[in-house]
N, C-alpha and C positions, 0 to 999 in steps of 0.2 A: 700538814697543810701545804698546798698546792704554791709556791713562787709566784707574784702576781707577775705577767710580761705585757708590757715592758715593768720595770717595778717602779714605785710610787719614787718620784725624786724633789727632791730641792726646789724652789723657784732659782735661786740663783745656779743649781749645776747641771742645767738642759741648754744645751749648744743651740744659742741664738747667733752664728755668728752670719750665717747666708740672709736672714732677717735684717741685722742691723744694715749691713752693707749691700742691699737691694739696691737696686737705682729705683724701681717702683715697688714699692711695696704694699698687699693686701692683708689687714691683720682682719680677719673673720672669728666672728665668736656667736657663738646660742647666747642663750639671753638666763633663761631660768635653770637654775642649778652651775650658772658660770660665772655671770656679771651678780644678777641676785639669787639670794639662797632660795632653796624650793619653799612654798610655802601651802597650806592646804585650801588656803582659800590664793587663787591665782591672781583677782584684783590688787592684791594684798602688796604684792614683790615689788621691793625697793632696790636700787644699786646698791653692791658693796659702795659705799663714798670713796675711798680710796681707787674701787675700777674705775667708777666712775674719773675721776680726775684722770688716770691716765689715761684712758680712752680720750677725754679733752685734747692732752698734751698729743696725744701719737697724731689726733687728726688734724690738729697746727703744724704738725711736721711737714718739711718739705719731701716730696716724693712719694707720701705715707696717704693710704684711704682706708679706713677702718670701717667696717660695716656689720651689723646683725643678719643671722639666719637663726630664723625660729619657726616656730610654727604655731605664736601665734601669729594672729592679723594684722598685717601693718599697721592699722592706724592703733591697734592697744599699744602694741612695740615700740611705736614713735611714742606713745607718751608716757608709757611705763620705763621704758627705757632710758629718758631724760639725756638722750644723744647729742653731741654737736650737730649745727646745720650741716656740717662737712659730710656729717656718717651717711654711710647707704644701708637699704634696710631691700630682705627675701623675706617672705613671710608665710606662712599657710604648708609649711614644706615646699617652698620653692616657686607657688603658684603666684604670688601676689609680689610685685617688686616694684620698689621707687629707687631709683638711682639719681632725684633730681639736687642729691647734696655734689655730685660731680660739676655744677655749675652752680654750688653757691659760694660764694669767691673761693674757688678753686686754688687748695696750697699747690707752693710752687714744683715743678716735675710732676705734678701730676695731670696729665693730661685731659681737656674737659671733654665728657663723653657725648655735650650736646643732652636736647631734652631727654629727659629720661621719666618717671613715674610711671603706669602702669601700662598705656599706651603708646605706641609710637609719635610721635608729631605735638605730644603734648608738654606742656611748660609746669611749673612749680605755681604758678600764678593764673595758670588756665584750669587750673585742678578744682573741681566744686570739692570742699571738705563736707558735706554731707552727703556724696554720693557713694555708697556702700562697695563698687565697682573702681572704685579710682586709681585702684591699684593693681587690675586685672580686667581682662573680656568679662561683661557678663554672663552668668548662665544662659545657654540654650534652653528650649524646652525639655530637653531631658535631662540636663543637670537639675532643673528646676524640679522635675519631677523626684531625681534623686532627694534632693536637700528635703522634700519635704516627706517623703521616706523617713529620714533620719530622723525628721520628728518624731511620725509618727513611733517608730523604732523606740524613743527616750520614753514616751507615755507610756509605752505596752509595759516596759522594764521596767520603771516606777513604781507602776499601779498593782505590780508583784513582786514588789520588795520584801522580804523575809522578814516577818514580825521580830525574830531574833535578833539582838545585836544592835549595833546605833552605824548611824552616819545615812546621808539618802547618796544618789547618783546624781550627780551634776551635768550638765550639760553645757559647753561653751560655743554658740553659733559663732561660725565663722561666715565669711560673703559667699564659699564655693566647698562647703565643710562644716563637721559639727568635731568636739574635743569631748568626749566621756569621759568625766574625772571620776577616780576612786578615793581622794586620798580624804585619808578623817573620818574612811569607814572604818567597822570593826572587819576581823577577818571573814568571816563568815559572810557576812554581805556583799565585802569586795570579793569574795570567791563568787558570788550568784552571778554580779553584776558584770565581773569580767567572763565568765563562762558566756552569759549571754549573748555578749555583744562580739564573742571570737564565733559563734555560732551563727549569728547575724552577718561578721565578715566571710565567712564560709560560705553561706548561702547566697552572697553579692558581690561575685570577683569585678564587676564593674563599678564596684566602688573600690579606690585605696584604700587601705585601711595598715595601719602603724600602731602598734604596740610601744609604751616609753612607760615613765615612773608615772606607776597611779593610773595608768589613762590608756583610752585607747580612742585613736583619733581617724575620721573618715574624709575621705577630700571625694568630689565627681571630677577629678583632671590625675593625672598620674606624672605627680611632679616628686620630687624627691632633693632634700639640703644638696645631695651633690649636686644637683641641675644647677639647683638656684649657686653653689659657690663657682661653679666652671660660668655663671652668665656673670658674678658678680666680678672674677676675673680678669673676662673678656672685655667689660664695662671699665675697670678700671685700669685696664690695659700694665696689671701687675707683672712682675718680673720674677717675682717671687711672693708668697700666702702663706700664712699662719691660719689655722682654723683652731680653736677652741671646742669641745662640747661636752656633753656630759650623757647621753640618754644614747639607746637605740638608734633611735632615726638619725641620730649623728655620724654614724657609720656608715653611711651611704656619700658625705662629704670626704669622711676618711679616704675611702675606697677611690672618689674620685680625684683626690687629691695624691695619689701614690701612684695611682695612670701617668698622672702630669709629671710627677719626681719619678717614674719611671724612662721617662722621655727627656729629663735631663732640666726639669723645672727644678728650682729648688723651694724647697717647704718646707713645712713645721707642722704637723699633728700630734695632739695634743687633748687627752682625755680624762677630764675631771672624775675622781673618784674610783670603787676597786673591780669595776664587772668587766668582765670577756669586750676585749677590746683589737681593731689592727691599726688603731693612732700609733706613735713612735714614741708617744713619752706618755708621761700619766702626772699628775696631780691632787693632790689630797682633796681639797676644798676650796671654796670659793674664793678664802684666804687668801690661802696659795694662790689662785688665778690673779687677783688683787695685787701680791707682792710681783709674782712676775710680770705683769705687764708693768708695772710702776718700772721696775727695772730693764724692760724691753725698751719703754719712753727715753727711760735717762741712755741707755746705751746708742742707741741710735740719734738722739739727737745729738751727742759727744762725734757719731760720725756725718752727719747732712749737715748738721747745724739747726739753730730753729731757738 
């Protein structure tokens, strides 16, 4: 059996020591299969409680900005996620972004980034919460046209689901994107389902299209977790980043975060679970994630205070 690299470690024996002692610090995490365990139905996912708290604590710290990059849609993420006002939230793979927890009472050292949410020039308090866009440009006409592609796309695949086997395709609209879930098929379905839809991406380089656990997700903008961790950076004008993740399309954050520690930023990647990975460290379970951050919280506040 092949050596997993980097190999599965500890929460407590992964060198946090350029983390604690940041002057600002960015602690970035995905949300499903990190904060909460995976789950088949995705409305479903609750915080480990215990991340949960330290996510609390890290974003009461002085110097410290903690924020989600997922894919899915901001406004699920803000309330599945049950984040401090502090947290900042990328969403969609990087397309949809609120940053306006950088100015709500802003802990101390960290610097306020001014309005932030989807738009330039806009406030927390100017935001319509029923507006499906609030956290991005609206589509064009031919995003528009895309998206409803992608419907159609769900129906064709549906309506020739393999009598064989159990579980159907799911489909998760997003504002500029749909999410094609597998999980809770049998195998034989989720072989149909996913043939089809790498078939579908194949035939539409003008859509994104991502590959992760279970699913395979399509965006009309060509955004990617590393965009969205190098703006949430820039935003919160970090000195140094942690990123978290667990899936494929996490590797694109990896990558863009070893640019940065290539040029003499310091960082922390870090990849939940055993698949081919170029994060620095690895982690068994959500558990684990749970234990280390608790332990990230306590160690850095022993150094900023808080």
């Amino acid at each position: 059996m092949t050596a997993l690299s980097p190999p599965l470690q500890a929460p407590e024996a992964i060198d946090i020591t350029a983390l604690t002692t940041a002057a600002r610090l960015l602690v970035a995490l995905d949300f499903d299969g990190v904060i909460a365990p995976l789950q088949d139905d995705p409305s479903t996912s609750t915080p480990v409680a215990e991340s949960a708290t330290a996510v609390e604590a890290l974003a009461a710290l002085p110097g410290t900005a903690v924020g989600y990059i997922s894919g899915r849609d901001v406004a699920a993420l803000k309330d599945l996620s049950r984040a401090p006002a502090r947290a900042l939230f990328v969403g969609s793979h990087g397309v949809e972004q609120d940053f306006t927890g950088l100015t709500a009472g802003t802990p101390a050292g960290v610097p306020a980034g001014g309005p932030a949410g989807g738009q330039a020039g806009t406030s927390a308090d100017a935001v319509d919460p029923d507006d499906p866009f609030r956290y991005s440009a609206a589509p064009d006409d031919g995003e528009r046209a895309l998206l409803a592609r992608l419907d159609a796309e769900f129906e064709r695949i549906a309506a020739a689901t393999p009598a064989a086997g159990h579980g159907e395709l799911r489909i998760e609209r997003k504002p500029l994107g749909a999410t094609f879930h597998t999980r809770g098929c049998s195998p034989e379905r989720a072989e149909f389902f996913t043939a089809e839809l790498r078939r579908f991406a194949s035939a539409h380089p003008e859509l994104r299209s991502l590959t992760g656990h279970d699913m395979v997700e399509f965006g009309v903008r060509m955004h990617t977790k590393g965009d969205g961790l190098d703006t949430m950076i820039e935003r919160a004008q970090a000195t140094a980043a942690l990123y978290i993740g667990d899936d494929t399309t996490d590797e694109d954050a990896f990558a863009h975060l070893a640019d940065r520690q290539d040029s003499g930023f310091p960082g922390l990647s870090i990849r939940v679970g055993t698949a081919d990975t170029r994060a620095q460290a690895r982690l068994g379970s959500t558990d684990d994630v749970a234990a280390f951050l608790t332990r990230l919280a306590r160690e850095r506040a022993a150094h900023v205070g808080g």
